[in-house]
GUVOLUM-871628 format. One record per residue: x, y, z of N, C-alpha, C, CB in turn. Coordinates in steps of 0.2 Angstrom, whole numbers, padded with zeros to 4 digits. Glycine has a CB too. Layout:
N
     n.u     n.v     n.w    ca.u    ca.v    ca.w     c.u     c.v     c.w    cb.u    cb.v    cb.w
       X       Y       Z       X       Y       Z       X       Y       Z       X       Y       Z
...
REM end
This chain:
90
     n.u     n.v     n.w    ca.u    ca.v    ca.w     c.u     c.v     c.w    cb.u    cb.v    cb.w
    0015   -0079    0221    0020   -0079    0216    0017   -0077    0209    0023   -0086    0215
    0020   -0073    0207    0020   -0068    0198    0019   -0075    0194    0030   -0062    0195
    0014   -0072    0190    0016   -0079    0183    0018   -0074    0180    0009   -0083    0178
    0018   -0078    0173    0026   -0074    0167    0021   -0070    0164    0030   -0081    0159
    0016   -0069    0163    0011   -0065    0162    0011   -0058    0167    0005   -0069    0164
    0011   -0061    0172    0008   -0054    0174    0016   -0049    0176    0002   -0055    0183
    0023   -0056    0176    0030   -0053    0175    0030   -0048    0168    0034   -0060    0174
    0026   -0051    0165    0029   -0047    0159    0023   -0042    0157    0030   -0053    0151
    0018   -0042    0160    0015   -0034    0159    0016   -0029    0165    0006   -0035    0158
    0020   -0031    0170    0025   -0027    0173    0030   -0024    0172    0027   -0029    0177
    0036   -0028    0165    0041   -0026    0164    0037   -0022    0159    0047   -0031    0162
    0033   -0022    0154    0030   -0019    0150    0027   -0012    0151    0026   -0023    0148
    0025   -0011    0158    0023   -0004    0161    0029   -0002    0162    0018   -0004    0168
    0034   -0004    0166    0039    0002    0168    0042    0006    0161    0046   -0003    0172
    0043   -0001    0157    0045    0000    0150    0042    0009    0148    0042   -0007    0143
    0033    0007    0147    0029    0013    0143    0030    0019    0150    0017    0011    0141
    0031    0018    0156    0032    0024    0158    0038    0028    0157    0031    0023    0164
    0044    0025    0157    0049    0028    0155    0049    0029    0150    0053    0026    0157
    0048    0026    0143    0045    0031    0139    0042    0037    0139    0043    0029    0136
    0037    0036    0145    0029    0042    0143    0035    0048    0145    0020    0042    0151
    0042    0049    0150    0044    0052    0152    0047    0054    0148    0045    0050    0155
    0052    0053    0145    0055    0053    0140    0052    0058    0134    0054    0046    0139
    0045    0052    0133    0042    0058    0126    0041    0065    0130    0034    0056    0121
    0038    0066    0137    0035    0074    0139    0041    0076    0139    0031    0077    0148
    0048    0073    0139    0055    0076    0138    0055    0081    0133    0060    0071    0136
    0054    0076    0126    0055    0080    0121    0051    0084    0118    0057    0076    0117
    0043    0083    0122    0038    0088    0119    0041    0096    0125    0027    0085    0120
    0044    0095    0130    0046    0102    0132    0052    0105    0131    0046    0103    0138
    0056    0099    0128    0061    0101    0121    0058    0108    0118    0061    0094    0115
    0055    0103    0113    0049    0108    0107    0047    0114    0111    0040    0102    0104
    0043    0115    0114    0041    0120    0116    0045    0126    0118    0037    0118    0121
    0052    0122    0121    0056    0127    0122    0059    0132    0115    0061    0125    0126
    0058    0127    0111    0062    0129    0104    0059    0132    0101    0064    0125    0099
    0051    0132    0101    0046    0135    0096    0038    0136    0103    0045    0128    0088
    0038    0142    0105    0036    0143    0111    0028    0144    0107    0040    0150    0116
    0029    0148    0101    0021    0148    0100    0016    0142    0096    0020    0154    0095
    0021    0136    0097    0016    0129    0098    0011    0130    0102    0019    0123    0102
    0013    0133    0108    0008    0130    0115    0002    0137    0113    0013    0129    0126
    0003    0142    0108   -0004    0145    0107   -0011    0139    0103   -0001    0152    0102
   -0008    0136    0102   -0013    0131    0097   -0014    0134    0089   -0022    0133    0100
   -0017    0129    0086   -0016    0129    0081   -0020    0137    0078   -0018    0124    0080
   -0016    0141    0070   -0018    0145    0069   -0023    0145    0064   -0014    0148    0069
   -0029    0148    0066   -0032    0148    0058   -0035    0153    0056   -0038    0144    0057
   -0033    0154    0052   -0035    0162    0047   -0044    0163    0045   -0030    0161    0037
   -0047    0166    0049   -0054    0168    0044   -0056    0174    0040   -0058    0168    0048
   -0049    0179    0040   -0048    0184    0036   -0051    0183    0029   -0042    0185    0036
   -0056    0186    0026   -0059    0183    0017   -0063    0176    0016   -0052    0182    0011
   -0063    0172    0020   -0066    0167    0020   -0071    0166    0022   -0063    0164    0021
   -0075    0160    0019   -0081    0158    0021   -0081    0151    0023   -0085    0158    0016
   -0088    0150    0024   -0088    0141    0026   -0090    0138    0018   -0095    0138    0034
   -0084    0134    0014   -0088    0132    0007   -0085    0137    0004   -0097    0131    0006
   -0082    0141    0004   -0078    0145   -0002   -0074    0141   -0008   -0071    0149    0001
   -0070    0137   -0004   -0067    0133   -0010   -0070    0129   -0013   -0062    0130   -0008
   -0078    0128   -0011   -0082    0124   -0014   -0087    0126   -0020   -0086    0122   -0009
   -0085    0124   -0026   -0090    0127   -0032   -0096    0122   -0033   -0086    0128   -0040
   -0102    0125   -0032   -0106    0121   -0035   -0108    0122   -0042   -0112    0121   -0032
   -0107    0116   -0044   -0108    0116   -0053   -0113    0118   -0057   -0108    0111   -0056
   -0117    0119   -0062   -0125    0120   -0062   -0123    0118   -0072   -0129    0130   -0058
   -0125    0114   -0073   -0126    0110   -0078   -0132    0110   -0082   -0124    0105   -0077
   -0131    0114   -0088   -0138    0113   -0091   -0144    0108   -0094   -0137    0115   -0094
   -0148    0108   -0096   -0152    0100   -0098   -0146    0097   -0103   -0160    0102   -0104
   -0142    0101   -0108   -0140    0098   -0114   -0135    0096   -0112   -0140    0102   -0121
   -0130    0099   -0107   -0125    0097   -0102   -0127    0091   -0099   -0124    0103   -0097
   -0132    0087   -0095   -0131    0083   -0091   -0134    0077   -0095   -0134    0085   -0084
   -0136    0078   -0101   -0137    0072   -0106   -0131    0070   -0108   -0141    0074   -0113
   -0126    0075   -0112   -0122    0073   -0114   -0117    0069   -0110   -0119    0078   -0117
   -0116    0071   -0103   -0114    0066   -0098   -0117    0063   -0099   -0113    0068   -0092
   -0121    0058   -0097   -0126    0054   -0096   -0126    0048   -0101   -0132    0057   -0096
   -0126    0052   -0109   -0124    0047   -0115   -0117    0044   -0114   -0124    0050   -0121
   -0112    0051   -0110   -0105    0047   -0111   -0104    0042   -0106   -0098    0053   -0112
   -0106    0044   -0098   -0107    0037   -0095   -0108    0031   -0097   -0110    0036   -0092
   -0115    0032   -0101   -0119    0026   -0105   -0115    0020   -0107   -0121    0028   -0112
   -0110    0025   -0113   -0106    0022   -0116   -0098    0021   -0114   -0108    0024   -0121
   -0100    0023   -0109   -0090    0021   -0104   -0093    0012   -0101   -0087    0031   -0092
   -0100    0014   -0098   -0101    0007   -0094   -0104    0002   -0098   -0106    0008   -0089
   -0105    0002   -0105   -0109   -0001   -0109   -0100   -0007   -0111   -0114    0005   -0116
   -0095   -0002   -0112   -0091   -0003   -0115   -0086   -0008   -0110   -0089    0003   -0116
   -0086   -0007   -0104   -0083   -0009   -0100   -0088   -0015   -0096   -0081   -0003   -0096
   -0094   -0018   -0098   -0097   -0023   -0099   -0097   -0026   -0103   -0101   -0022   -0099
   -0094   -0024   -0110   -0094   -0030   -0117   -0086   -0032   -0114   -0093   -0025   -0127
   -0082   -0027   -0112   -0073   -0030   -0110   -0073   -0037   -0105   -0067   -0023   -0104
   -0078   -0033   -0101   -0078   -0038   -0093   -0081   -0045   -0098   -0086   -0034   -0084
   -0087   -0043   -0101   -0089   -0051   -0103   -0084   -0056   -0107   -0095   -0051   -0108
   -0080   -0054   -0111   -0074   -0053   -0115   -0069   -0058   -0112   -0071   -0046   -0116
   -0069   -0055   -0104   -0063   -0058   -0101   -0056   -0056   -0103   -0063   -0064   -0101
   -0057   -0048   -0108   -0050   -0045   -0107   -0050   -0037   -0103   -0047   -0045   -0117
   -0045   -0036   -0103   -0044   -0031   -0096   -0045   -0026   -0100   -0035   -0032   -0091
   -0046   -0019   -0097   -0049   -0014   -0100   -0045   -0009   -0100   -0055   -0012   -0098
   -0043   -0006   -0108   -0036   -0001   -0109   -0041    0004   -0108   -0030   -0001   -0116
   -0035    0010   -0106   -0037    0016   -0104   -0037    0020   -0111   -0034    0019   -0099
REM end
């Protein structure tokens, strides 16, 4: 005899298979509607590189101080608030 267990991951399979059926239903739906799905995805390598859309920055000495001072003082600042125990306005 079945326990309720192994009853109910029996009703639970029939359940996912007739769904599984179901969804290949609607994906041969789709395909029929739009047939150049099933070519795969398209990707354009016309003008492109690998890292095009990637600028690397190049910052000078006097550039990466001045950053550096204004961190300084964003984190110096946000260390006096925190100790403060008031919340930090933008």
């Amino acid at each position: 005899m079945a326990t309720n267990k192994d009853l109910h991951r029996q009703w639970a399979l029939a359940g996912a298979s007739v769904r599984l059926r179901e969804i290949q239903g609607e994906i041969s739906e789709i395909y029929r509607a739009f047939p150049e799905l099933r070519k795969g995805p398209r990707v354009s390598t016309k003008g492109t590189t690998a890292g095009a859309d990637t600028k690397k920055r190049n910052f000078s000495a006097r550039g990466k101080k001045a950053i550096s001072e204004g961190m300084r003082k964003y984190w110096a600042r946000r260390k006096a608030l925190a100790a403060k125990g008031s919340p930090m306005k933008k």
